[in-house]
C-alpha positions in Angstrom: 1.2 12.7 -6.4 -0.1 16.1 -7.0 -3.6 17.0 -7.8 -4.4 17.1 -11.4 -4.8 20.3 -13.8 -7.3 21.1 -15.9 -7.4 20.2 -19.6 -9.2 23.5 -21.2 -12.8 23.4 -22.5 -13.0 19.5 -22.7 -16.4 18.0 -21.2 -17.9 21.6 -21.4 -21.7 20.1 -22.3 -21.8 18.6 -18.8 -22.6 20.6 -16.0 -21.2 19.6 -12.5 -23.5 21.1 -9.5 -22.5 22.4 -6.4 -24.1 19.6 -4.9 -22.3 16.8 -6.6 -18.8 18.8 -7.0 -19.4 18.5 -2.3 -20.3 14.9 -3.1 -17.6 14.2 -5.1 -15.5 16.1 -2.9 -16.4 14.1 0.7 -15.9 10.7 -1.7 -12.7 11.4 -2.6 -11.5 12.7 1.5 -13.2 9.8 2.3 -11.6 7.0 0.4 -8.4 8.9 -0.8 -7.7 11.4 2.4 -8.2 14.3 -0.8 -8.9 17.4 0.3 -10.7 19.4 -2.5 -11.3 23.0 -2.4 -14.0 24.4 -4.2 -11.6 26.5 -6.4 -11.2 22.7 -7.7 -14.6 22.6 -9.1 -13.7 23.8 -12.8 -10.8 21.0 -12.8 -13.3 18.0 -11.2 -15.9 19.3 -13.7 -13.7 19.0 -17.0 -11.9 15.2 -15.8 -14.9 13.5 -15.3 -17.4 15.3 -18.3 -14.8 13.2 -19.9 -15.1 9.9 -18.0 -18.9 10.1 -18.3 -18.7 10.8 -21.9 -16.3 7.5 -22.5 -18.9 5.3 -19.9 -22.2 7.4 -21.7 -22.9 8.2 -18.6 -25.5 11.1 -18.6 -25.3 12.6 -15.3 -22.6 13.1 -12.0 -25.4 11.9 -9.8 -26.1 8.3 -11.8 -22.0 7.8 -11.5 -21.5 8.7 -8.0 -24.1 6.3 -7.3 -22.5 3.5 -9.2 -19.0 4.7 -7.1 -20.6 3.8 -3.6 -22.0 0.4 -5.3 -20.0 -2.6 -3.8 -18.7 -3.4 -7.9 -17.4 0.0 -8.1 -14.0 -0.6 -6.8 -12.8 -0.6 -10.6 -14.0 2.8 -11.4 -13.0 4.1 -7.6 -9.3 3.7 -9.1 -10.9 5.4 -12.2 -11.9 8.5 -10.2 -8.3 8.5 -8.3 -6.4 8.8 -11.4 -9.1 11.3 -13.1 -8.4 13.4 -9.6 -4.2 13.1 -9.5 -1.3 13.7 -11.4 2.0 11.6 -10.9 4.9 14.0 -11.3 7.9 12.3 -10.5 11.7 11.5 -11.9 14.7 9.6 -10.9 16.6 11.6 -8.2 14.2 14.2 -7.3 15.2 16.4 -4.6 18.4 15.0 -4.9 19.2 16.3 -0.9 17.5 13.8 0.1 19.7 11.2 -1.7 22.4 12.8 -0.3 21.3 12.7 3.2 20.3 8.8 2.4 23.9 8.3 1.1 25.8 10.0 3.2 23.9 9.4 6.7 21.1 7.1 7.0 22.4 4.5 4.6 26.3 3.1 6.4 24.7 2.5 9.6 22.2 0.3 8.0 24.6 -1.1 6.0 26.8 -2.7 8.7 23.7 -3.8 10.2 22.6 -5.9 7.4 26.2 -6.9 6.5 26.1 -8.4 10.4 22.9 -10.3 10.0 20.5 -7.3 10.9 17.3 -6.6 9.1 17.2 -3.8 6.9 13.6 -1.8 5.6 12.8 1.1 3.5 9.5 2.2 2.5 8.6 4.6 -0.7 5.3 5.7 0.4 3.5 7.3 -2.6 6.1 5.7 -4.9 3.8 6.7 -8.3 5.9 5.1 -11.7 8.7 3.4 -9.1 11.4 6.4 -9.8 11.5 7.3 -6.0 12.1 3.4 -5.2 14.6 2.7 -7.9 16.1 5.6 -7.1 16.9 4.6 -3.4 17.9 1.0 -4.4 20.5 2.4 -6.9 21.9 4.3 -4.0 21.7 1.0 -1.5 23.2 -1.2 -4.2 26.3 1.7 -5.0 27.0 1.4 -1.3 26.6 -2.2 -0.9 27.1 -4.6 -4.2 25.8 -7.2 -2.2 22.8 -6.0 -1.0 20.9 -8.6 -3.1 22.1 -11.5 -0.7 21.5 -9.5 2.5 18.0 -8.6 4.5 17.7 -5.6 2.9 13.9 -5.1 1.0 12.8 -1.9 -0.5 9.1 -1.4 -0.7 7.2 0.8 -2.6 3.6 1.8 -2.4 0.7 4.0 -3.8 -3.0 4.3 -3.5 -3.2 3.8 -7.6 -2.6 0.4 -9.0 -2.5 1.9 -12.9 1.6 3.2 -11.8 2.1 0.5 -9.4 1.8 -1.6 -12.7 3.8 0.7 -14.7 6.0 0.7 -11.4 6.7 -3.1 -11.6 7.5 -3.2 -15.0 10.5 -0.9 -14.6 10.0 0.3 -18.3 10.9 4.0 -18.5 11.3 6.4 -21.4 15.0 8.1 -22.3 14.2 11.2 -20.9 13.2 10.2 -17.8 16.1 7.8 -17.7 18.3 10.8 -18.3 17.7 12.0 -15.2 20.0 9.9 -13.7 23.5 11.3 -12.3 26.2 9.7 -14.0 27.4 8.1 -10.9 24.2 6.1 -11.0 23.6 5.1 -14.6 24.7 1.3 -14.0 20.9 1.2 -12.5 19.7 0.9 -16.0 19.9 -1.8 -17.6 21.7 -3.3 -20.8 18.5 -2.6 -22.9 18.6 1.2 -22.1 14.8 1.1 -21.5 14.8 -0.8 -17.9 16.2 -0.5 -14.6 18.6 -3.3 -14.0 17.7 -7.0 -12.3 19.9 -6.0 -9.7 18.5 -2.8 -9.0 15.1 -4.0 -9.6 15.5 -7.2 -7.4 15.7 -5.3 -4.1 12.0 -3.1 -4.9 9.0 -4.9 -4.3 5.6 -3.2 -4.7 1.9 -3.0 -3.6 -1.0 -1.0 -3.8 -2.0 1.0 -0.3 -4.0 3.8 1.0 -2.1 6.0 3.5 -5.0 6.3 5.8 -6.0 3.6 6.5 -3.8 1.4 8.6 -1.0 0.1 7.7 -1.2 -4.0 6.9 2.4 -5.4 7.2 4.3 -6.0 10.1 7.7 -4.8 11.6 8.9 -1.3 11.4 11.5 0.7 8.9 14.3 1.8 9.2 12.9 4.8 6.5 10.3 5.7 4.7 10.4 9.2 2.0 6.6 10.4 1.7 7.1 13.6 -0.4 4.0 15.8 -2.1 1.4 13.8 -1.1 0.3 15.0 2.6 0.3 18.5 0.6 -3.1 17.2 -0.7 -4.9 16.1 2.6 -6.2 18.5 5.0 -4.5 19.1 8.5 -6.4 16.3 10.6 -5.1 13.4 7.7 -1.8 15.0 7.6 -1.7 14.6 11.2 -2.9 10.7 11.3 -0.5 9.8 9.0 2.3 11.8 10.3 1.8 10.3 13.4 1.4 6.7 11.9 4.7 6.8 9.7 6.2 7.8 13.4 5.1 4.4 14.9 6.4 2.7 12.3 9.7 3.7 12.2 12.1 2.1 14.0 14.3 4.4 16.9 16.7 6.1 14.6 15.0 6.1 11.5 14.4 8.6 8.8 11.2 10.1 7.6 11.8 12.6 4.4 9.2 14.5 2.9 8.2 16.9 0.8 9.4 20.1 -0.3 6.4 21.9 0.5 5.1 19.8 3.3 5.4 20.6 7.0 5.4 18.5 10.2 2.9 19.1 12.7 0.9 17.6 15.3 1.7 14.8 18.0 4.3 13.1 15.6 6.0 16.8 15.7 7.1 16.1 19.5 8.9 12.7 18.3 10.1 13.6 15.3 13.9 16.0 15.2 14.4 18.1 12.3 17.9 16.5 10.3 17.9 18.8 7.5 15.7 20.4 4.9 12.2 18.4 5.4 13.9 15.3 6.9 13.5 13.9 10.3 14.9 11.4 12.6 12.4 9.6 15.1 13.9 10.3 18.4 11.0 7.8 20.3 12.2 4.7 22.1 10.0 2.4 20.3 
């Protein structure tokens, strides 16, 4: 998830005030952990001139209004998507994969092949590339995976690309994204990720700070460009609560750009470029 760009002139006839661009601002760190900088003001400005124009809304203050409003859940998700970007692709940062392959994976693998209980988590998963992506590696390690206790899940705060994540349609340039050694994930239709691929992925819609509502713990989870967008304190929280919900062991990958601080920092041991291994007890 990265925060959206502007899209030129668009919307110009509305005019967004200070005061509503600090409302808007505290809604969206409020519900979304979005931290919004006031250099974001010309981008907020231009994506919702163009939301009020398609509602004929004729004023910021009359729609953040209707936002707090217990029947403004709909248009919350609205807002979200007006405020983000989902830039994503099969295989992206492919060191991670590696890393995944190579070291977290076998481990896990015998685990599950004994009986043992196996969990992943793609927190932030956008269109369902990230997700796929890690259940092509599972399933090239481990053919069976589909009759063992191994689940993927994938998350995001937007349920407009955990739709489009579920469906598992994709377009032939994104698809060709995907290493060769990997291309059996797609499916006989070119246009789909394969049942057997697909059938380890379940997904769900969920808002990284606030706490966390299913049980048990992973074994890993990949959270990559979206703590970039919340300020230090919410980076922080949710460090610290993907910590507690790893399992001794486990992985934690981020992103590129993204830095661990904070309590989870004394818990969590650098493995590589922006990957970490929970060194806690439980």
């Amino acid at each position: 998830m990265t925060l959206a760009q502007p899209i030129g002139s668009q919307g110009s006839d509305f005019t967004l005030s200070d005061k509503d661009f600090d409302a808007v601002s505290r809604f969206a760190h409020k519900h979304f952990g979005l931290a919004l900088s006031s250099n974001k003001k010309p981008l907020v400005s231009s994506r919702l001139a163009r939301r009020l124009r398609k509602l004929n809304v004729t004023d910021f203050g009359a729609y953040l209004k209707g936002l707090e409003d217990k029947t403004g859940e709909s248009e919350r998700s609205e807002l979200l998507s007006l405020l983000t970007t989902n830039v994503t692709q099969f295989f992206r940062e492919p060191h991670h994969f590696e890393t995944l392959r190579e070291e977290t994976l076998p481990p896990l693998i015998e685990k599950a092949r004994k009986g043992g209980r196996v969990r992943l988590w793609s927190a932030g998963c956008s269109n369902g590339q990230e997700p796929y992506t890690i259940a092509s590696v599972v399933h090239s390690l481990c053919p069976e995976a589909n009759r063992l206790n191994i689940k993927i899940l994938g998350t995001d705060i937007d349920p407009v690309v955990v739709r489009t994540a579920k469906a598992a349609q994709y377009a032939p340039d994104e698809l060709s994204q995907i290493p060769s050694q990997y291309k059996k994930m797609v499916g006989k239709d070119g246009a789909s990720i394969a049942s057997e691929v697909r059938s380890l992925v379940s997904f769900g819609v969920l808002n990284l700070i606030e706490p966390f509502p299913f049980p048990g713990k992973m074994d890993a989870i990949f959270c990559r460009n979206v703590a970039i967008y919340f300020d230090t304190p919410t980076q922080q929280k949710v460090w610290s609560a993907f910590q507690q919900k790893l399992n001794p062991g486990g992985y934690l990958f981020i992103g590129h750009s993204e830095r661990m601080s904070g309590p989870a920092a004394q818990k969590l041991k650098s493995a590589g470029i922006t990957t970490y291994i929970n060194q806690s007890a439980g």
